[in-house]
C-alpha positions in Angstrom: -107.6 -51.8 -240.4 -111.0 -51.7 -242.2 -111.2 -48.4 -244.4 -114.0 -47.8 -246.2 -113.7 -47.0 -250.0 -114.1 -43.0 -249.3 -111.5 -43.7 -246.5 -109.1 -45.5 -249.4 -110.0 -42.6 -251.9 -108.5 -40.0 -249.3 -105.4 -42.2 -248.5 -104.6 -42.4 -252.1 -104.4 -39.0 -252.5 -107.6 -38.3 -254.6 -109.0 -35.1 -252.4 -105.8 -33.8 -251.9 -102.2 -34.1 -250.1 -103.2 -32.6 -246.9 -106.3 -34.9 -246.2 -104.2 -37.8 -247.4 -101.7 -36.9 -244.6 -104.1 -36.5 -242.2 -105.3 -40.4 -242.4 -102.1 -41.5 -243.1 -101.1 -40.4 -239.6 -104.8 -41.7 -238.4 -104.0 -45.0 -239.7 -100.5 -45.2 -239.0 -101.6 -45.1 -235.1 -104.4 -47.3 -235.7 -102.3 -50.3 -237.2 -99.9 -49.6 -234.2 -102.9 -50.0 -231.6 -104.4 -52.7 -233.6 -107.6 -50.6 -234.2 -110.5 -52.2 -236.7 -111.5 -49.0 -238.3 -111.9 -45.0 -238.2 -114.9 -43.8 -236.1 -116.7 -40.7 -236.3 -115.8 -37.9 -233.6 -117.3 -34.7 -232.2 -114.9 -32.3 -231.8 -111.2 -31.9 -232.0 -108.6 -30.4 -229.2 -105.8 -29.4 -230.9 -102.0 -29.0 -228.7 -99.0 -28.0 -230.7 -100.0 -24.4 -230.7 -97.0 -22.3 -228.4 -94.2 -21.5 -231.0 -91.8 -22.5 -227.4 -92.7 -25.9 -228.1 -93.2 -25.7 -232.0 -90.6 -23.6 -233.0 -90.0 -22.9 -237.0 -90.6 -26.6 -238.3 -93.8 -26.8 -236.7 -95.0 -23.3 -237.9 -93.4 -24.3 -241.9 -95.4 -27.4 -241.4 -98.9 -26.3 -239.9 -98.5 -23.6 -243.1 -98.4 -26.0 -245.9 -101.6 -27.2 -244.7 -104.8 -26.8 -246.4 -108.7 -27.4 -246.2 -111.0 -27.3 -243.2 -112.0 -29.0 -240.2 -114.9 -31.8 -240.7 -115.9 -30.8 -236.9 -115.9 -28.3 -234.4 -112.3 -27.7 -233.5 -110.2 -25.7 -230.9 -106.7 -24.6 -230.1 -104.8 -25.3 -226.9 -102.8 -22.5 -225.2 -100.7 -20.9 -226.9 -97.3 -19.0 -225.4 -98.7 -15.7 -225.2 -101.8 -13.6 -224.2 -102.6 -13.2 -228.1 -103.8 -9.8 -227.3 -101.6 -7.6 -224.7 -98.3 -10.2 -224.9 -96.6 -6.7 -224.3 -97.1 -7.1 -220.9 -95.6 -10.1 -219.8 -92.2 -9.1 -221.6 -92.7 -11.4 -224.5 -90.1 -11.0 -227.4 -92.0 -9.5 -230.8 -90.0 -11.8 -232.4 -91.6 -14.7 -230.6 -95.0 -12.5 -230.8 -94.8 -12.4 -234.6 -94.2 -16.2 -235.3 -96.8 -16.8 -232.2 -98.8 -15.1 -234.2 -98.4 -16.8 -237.5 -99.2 -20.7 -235.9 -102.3 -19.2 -234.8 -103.4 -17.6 -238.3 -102.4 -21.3 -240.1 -104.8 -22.8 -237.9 -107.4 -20.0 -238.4 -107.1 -20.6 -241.9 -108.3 -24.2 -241.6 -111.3 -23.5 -239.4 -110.5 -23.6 -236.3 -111.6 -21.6 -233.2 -108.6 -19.5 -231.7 -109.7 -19.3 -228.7 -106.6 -21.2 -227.0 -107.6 -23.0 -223.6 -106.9 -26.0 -222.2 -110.4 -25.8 -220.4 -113.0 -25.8 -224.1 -115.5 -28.0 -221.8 -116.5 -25.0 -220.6 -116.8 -22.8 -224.0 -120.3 -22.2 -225.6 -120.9 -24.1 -228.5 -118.3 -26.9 -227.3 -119.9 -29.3 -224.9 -119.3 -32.8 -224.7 -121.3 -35.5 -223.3 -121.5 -39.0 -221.9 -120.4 -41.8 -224.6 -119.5 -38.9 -227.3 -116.0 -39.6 -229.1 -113.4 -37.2 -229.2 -110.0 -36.2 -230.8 -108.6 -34.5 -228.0 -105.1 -33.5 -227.1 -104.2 -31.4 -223.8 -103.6 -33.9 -221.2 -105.7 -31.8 -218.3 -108.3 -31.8 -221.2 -108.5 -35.0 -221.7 -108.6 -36.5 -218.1 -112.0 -34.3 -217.6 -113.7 -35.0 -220.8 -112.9 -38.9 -220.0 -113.6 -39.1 -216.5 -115.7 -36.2 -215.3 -117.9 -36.1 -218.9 -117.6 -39.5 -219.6 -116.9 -38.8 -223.2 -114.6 -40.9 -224.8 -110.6 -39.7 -226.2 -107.1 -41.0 -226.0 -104.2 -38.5 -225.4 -103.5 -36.8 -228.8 -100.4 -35.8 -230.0 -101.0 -32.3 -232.0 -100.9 -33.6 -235.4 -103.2 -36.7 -234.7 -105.6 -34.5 -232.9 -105.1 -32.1 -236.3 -105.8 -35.1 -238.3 -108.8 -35.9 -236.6 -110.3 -33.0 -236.7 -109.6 -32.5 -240.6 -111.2 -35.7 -241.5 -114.0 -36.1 -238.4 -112.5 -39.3 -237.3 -110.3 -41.1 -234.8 -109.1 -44.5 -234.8 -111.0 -47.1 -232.9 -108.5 -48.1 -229.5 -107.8 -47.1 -226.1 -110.1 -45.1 -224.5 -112.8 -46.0 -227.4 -113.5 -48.9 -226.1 -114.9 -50.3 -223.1 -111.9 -52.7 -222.2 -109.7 -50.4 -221.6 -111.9 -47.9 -219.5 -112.1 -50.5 -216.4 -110.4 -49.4 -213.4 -107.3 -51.5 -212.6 -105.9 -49.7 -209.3 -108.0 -48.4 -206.2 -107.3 -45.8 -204.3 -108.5 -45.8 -200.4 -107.8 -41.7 -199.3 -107.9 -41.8 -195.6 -108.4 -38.1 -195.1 -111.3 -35.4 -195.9 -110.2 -33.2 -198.7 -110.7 -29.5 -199.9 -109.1 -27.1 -202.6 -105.6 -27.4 -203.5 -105.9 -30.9 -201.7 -107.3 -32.4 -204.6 -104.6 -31.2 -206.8 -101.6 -33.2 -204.2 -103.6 -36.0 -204.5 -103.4 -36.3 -208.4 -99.7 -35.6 -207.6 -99.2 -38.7 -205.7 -101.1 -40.6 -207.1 -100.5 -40.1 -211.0 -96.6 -41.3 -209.9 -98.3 -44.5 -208.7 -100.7 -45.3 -211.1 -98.7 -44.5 -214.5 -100.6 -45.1 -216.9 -103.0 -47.2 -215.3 -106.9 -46.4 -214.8 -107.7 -45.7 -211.0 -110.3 -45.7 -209.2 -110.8 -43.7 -205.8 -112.5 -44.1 -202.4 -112.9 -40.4 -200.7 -114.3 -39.4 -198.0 -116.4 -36.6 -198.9 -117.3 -35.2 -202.8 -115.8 -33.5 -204.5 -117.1 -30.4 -207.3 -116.1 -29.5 -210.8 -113.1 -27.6 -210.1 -111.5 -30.5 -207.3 -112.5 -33.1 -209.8 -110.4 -31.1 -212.9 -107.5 -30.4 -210.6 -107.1 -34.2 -209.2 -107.1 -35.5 -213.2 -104.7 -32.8 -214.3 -102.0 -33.2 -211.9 -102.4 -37.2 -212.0 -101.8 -36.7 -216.0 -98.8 -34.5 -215.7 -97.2 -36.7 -212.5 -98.4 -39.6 -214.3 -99.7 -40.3 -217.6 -103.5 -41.5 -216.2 -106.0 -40.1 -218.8 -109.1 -42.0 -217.3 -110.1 -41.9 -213.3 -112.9 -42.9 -211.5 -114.5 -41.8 -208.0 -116.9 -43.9 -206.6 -120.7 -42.4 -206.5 -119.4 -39.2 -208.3 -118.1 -40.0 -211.5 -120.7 -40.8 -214.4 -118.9 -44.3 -215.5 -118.8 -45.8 -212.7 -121.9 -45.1 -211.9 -123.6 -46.6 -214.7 -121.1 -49.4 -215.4 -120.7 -52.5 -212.6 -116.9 -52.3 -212.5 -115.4 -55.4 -210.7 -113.2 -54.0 -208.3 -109.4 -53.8 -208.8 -107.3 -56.4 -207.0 -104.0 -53.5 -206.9 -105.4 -51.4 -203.5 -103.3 -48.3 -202.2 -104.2 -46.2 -199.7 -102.7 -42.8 -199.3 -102.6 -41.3 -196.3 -102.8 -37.6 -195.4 -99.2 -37.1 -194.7 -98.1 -38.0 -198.1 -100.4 -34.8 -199.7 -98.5 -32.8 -196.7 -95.7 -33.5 -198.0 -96.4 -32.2 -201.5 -97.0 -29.0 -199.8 -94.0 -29.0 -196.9 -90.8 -30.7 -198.8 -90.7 -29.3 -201.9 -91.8 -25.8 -200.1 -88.2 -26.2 -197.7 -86.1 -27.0 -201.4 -87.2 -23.7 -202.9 -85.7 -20.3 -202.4 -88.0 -17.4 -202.0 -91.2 -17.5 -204.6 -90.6 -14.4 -207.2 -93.8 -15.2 -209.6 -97.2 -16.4 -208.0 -99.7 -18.2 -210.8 -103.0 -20.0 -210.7 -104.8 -21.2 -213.8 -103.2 -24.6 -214.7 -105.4 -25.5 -216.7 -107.4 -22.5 -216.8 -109.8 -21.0 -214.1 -113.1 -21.5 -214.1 -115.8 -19.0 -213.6 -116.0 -19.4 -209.8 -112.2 -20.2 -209.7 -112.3 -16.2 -211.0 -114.7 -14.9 -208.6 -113.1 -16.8 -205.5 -109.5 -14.8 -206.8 -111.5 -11.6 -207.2 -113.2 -12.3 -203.5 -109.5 -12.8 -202.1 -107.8 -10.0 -203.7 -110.7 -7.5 -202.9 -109.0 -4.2 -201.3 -105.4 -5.7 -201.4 -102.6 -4.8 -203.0 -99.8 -7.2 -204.6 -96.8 -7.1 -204.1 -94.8 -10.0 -206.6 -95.5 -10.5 -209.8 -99.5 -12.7 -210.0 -100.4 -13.9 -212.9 -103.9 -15.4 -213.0 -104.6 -17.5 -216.6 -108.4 -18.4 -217.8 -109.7 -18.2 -221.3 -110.7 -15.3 -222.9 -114.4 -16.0 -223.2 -114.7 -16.6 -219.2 -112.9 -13.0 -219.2 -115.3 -11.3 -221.3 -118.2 -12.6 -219.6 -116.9 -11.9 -216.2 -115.4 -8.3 -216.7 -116.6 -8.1 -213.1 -114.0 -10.4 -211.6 -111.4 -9.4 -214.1 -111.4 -5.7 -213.2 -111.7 -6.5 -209.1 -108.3 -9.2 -209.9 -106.6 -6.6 -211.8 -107.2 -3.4 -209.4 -105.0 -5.0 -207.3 -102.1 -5.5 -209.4 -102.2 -8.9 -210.5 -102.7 -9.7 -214.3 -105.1 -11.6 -216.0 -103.9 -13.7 -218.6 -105.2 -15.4 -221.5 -104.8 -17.6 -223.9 -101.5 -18.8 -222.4 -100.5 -20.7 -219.4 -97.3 -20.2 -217.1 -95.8 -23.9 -218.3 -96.4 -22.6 -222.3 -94.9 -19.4 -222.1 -91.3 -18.2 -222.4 -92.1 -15.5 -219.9 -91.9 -17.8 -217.3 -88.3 -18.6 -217.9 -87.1 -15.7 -216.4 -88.2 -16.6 -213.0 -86.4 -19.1 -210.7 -88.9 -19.9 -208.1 -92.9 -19.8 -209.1 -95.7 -20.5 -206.3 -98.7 -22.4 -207.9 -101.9 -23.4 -206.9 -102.0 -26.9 -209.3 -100.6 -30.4 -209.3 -100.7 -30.2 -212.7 -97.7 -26.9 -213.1 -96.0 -28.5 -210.4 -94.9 -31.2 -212.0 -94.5 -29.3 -215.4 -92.7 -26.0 -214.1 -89.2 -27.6 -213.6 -88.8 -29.2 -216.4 -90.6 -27.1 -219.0 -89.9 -23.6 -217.6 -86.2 -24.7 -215.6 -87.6 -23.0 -212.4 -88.3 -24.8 -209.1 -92.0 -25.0 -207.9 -94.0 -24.7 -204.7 -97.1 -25.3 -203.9 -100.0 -24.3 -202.3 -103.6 -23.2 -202.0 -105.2 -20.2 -204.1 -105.7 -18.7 -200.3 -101.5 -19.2 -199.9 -100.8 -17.7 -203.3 -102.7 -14.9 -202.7 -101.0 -14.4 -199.5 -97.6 -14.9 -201.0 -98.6 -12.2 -203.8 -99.6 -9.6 -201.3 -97.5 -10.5 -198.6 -98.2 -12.0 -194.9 -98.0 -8.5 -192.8 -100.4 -6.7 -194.9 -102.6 -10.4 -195.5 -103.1 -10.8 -191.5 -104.0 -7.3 -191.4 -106.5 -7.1 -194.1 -108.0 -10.6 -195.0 -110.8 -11.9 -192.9 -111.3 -15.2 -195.3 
């Protein structure tokens, strides 16, 4: 791989051991992924943040570090509300070293606000054809396939690394060869909501790690498009998708189309809501915001839980920024007893280990909840959670959505 001589300088160690780490790691994957050279990126998406995941190495490590970021930068959930963790019974032991991962990476420039959703942060946009270091997989699906930006998957210290230097190694999703779809996808059905989030769990189990391209019936917005690539990343491990006449790629780019052609008929996305519904015992936790809600995911929970009252546990996880600029939503949400959460997620957090049964509204926790939080998962629509929160007799009663 070609460095240049300020690139060599770096990895000898001249401006210090934490930058020469940082492209040691950057061209460690690039001779691994036969990339020509480093390339200059954006912004940086940092995962690795939840002390669950990290634990004490991770937090010694992410300490010793020092400098600043080359380029805007930004943290990934974390595994607690960094604010009121009180209230979802998190340990202040775990609070305290929470806390401590977040100040390291404070210390080296980078924006605390921990989402998995910074496409929609001021000050953090991303465009068509702009390179990126970024790392949470539902992150990274929409910047590549919705944005038409440009990433690969990051682990947390190459994302780290990128973002310290302001470079990426050239392969994978950098270049055009690889960003041709190589599986199509004929949907036979119309779909709406939650729909799109059973389709990306199907069809991430199909693809792998292959680049697919879909046929649909009708179009889908912002939030359908964001829930179809995060539960196709976490079934799967796609982290490029294409829709025809709705995605920016492929419609700039003429694609030959794929010669591997599924269709996937409506009973399959039935059964994501029907079989795995039957397995599960009684749901005791009810969450949507995987990855985090948007601003009219908010209002459209704040529309559905006007006048009601919970009665399970609902937690409802955006970023803080949306929460601040919505105190509107936040404060209808919360008058009926569920809680908004930020800066966490329900798959990040220990709180959800308590639970054995959690309802969710995303492909994307559904595939994640079992493994990562050892409770079993249903799913359904952000109408059925809500209905599940307050309960049927008082939702038929009430609700004229």
């Amino acid at each position: 791989m070609y460095l240049t001589k300020e690139e060599e300088r770096i990895l000898n160690g001249e401006t210090g051991e934490t930058l020469r780490q940082a492209i040691e790691i950057l061209v460690a994957l690039g001779d691994i992924y036969s990339a020509d050279r480093l390339i200059p990126i954006k912004s940086a998406q940092i995962a690795g943040v939840s002390y669950k995941t990290m634990g004490d190495a991770g937090l010694e490590w992410i300490s010793d570090l020092q400098g600043k970021v080359k380029v805007p930068a930004i943290l990934n959930p974390a595994g607690m509300d960094l604010q009121d963790w009180k209230r979802l019974k998190i340990s202040p032991d775990f609070a305290e070293k929470q806390k401590l991962i977040v100040q390291a990476y404070e210390k080296l420039g980078i924006r605390c606000e921990c989402t998995c959703t910074p496409y929609t942060l001021e000050g953090f946009d991303a465009g068509y054809g702009d390179h990126l270091a970024w790392s949470e997989s539902s992150a990274v699906s929409y910047a590549n396939s919705v944005l038409g930006a440009r990433t690969n998957r990051e682990g947390g210290p190459s994302a780290l690394s990128a973002a310290l230097l302001g470079k990426t190694a050239n392969y994978g999703f950098h270049l055009d060869e690889n960003r041709v779809p190589e599986v199509s996808f004929d949907v036979e059905s119309l779909l709406k909501g939650s729909d799109y989030g059973a389709l990306g769990y199907v069809a991430g189990k199909l693809a792998g790690s292959k680049v697919p391209v879909f046929q649909l019936r009708n179009t889908p917005d912002a939030d359908e498009l964001k829930a179809l690539g995060a539960a196709m990343a976490a079934s799967g491990a796609v982290a490029l998708y294409h829709v025809e006449g709705v995605t920016p790629e492929i419609c700039r780019v003429n694609f030959e189309a794929p010669a591997e052609k599924i269709t996937i008929e409506r009973s399959q996305l039935d059964e994501v809501y029907e079989s795995l519904k039957e397995a599960c015992k009684k749901p005791e936790l009810i969450t949507i915001g995987c990855p985090h809600c948007s601003a009219r995911e908010l209002e459209k929970a704040a529309e559905l839980l006007r006048g009601k009252t919970v009665s399970k546990e609902f937690w409802i996880f955006t970023s803080r920024e949306l929460a601040n600029r919505y105190p509107e939503y936040i404060r209808t949400i919360e008058k009926s007893g569920a809680k908004v959460v930020c800066d966490t997620c329900m798959v990040v957090s220990p709180a959800t280990n308590s639970y054995s049964c959690v309802m969710v509204n995303s492909g994307k926790a559904l595939a994640y909840v079992p493994g990562m939080c050892g409770a079993e998962a249903v799913y359904g629509s952000m109408e059925a959670c809500v209905e599940e929160a307050v309960g049927r007799t008082e939702n038929k009663a009430g609700d004229s959505n």
